[in-house]
C-alpha positions, 0 to 999 in steps of 0.5 A: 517508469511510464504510465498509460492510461487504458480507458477511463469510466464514463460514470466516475474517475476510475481509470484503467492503467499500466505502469512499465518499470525495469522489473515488470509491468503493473496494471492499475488499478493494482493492489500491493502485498505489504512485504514489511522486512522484504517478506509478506508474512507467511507467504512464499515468493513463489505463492506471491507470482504463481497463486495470488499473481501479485504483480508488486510487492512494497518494503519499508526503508525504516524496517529494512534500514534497522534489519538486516542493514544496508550493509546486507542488502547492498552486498547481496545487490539490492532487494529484489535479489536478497528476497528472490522476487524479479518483479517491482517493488516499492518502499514506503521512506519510513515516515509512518513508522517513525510517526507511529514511535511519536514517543521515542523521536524528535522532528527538525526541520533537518529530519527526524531523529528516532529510537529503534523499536529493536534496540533503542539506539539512535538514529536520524532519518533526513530527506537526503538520507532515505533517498541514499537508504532507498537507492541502496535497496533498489527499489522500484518506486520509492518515496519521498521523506514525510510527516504523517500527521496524527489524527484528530490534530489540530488545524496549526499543527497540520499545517506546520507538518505540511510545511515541514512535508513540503520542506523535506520533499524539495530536498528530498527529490533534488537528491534523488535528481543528483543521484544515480541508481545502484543496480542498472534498474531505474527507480522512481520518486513519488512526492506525498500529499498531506494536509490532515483532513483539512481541505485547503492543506490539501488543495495545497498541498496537491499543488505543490506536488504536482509542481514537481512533475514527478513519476507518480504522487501518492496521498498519505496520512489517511486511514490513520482513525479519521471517519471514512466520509473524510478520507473520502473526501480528501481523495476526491479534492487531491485527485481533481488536482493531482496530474491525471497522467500520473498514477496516484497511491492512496498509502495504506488503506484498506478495506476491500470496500475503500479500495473500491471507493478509492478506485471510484474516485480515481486512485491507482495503487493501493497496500495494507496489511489487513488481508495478512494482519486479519486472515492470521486471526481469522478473517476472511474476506469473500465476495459475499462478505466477511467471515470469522472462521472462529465462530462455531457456525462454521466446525462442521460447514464442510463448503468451499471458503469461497463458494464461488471462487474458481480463480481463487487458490485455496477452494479445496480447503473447507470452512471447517478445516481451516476453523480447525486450524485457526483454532488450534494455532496451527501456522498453516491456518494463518497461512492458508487464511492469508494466501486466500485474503490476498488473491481475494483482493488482487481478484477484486482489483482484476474484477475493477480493471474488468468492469472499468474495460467493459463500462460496467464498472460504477453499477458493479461496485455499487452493489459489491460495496454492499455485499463486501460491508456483510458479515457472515 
């Protein structure tokens, strides 16, 4: 994988970017369709590459590993052949899906032992393993083994998560050195910084990471209940220290404004399920805006969705009819909903590169954050 950097903004820590990989280049900053179980609900490949222009997708090893199988997706010679998607993927290692089952799994220092959310049965994820389950997914970027740490969580606890992070991180990428790609496409490793919302776990753990001079670096355990202002602040210490010719993945989060914010403070690459999980009910986000297409206001507005969204795919259909179809339960509303939600936020992102190329950038997202912040 290689990164450049294209131009960095005068007024904050926005940078432009490329990332190369043996499937595609991704211009950062970029933004990434959550594709859990090697699918982004509801949306067609074709309609991911074509409309929406989605330049890489993220799987989850946890998922993929419980359904279909290794045994499916080694035999039909990795991800991106089984799902019919040429360009880069990356997987999530599963370590915030086995936070999220906190009742049903024991952690170690020789892993995390969990109970599947399908079946019940038993199965240990060590840092080693994951690496194995990503190289047989084939994965672009893939990323090391972690705790996400609740929140609120006390102050020892986070640090013994960190330790435990940072244990499973030198296994985890000395497996990755020792190991080989399965499909003739290279693969990436990104370590992930946590630490909770205290600021020297952060500081440290920023550091560690960076000593391992991998490809990239990611920020985790955010976005997981903590007050903005704090995730904000996290990823202002950690990108002061993370290697600034690396690309920096601030996980799962979030909103069009965060992902504006995170641009301001120097992330790369960004995922969530909102646009998907939202749109499905009925939210959709527009460059005035927010909207419920289920309040009435909207049965007889008869207007484009998005008024002035030419580059988007979806302008033909109306409020109202979509209204129509989110309220009847129709699945090409939660489709039409979610296709619109997903190019709104790779326009954004393209709208970011733009702005950061032109200097322009740090006005323009000062007053989008506004806009984006009002509900219609």
């Amino acid at each position: 994988m290689k990164f450049e950097i294209s131009k960095t903004d005068n007024k904050s820590k926005a940078r432009t970017g490329r990332i190369t990989t043996d499937h595609g280049q991704i211009k950062t900053p970029i933004f990434m369709p959550v594709g859990t179980v090697g699918s982004v609900k509801g949306i067609h490949q074709n309609e991911l590459s074509e409309d929406i222009k989605a330049q890489i997708i993220l799987g989850n090893t946890y998922h993929l590993y419980l359904r279909p199988g290794m045994e499916t997706i080694e035999k039909a010679g990795g991800l991106h052949k089984f799902m019919n998607w040429e360009k880069p993927i990356l997987t999530d290692s599963g370590g915030f899906q086995v936070f999220s089952l906190a009742a049903n799994r024991k952690l170690s220092e020789n892993g995390a032992v969990f109970q599947s959310h399908i079946d019940g049965s038993r199965h240990t994820f060590t840092p080693e393993y994951v690496v194995d389950i990503q190289r047989i997914i084939g994965s672009d970027i893939m990323m090391a083994f972690d705790e996400c740490t609740p929140y609120p969580c006390d102050y020892n606890y986070a640090k013994n998560s960190l330790e435990l992070t940072h244990n499973w991180l030198d296994r985890g990428i000395k497996h990755f050195r020792a190991t080989e790609p399965k499909y003739g496409h290279s693969q990436s490793f990104f370590p992930i910084v946590q630490g909770s919302v205290y600021k020297d776990l952060r500081i440290k753990s920023a550091e560690v990471i960076s000593s391992y001079e991998a490809e990239g670096n990611a920020i985790g355990g955010l976005s997981v209940g903590e007050p903005v202002a704090d995730m904000y602040e996290m990823c202002d210490i950690v990108t002061d220290i993370l290697p600034k010719d690396k690309p920096r993945y601030l996980m799962g989060v979030g909103t069009p404004a965060n992902i504006l914010e995170g641009i301001a403070l120097g992330i790369d690459m960004f995922d969530c399920v909102m646009p998907t999980r939202n749109g499905r009910n009925g939210m959709l986000f527009t460059k005035e805006g927010t909207i419920n297409i289920k309040n009435v206001k909207w049965k007889q507005d008869f207007s484009p969705i998005e008024i002035d969204g030419a580059s988007f795919v979806d302008t033909f259909y109306t409020k109202a009819y979509l209204r129509h179809l989110i309220a009847s339960n129709e699945r090409l509303g939660a489709q039409i909903a979610s296709i619109h939600n997903l190019a709104f936020y790779l326009w954004l992102v393209g709208e970011a590169r733009n702005k950061i190329e032109n200097g322009e950038f740090s006005n323009w997202k000062d007053n989008m954050v506004k806009k984006l912040s009002t509900k219609l």
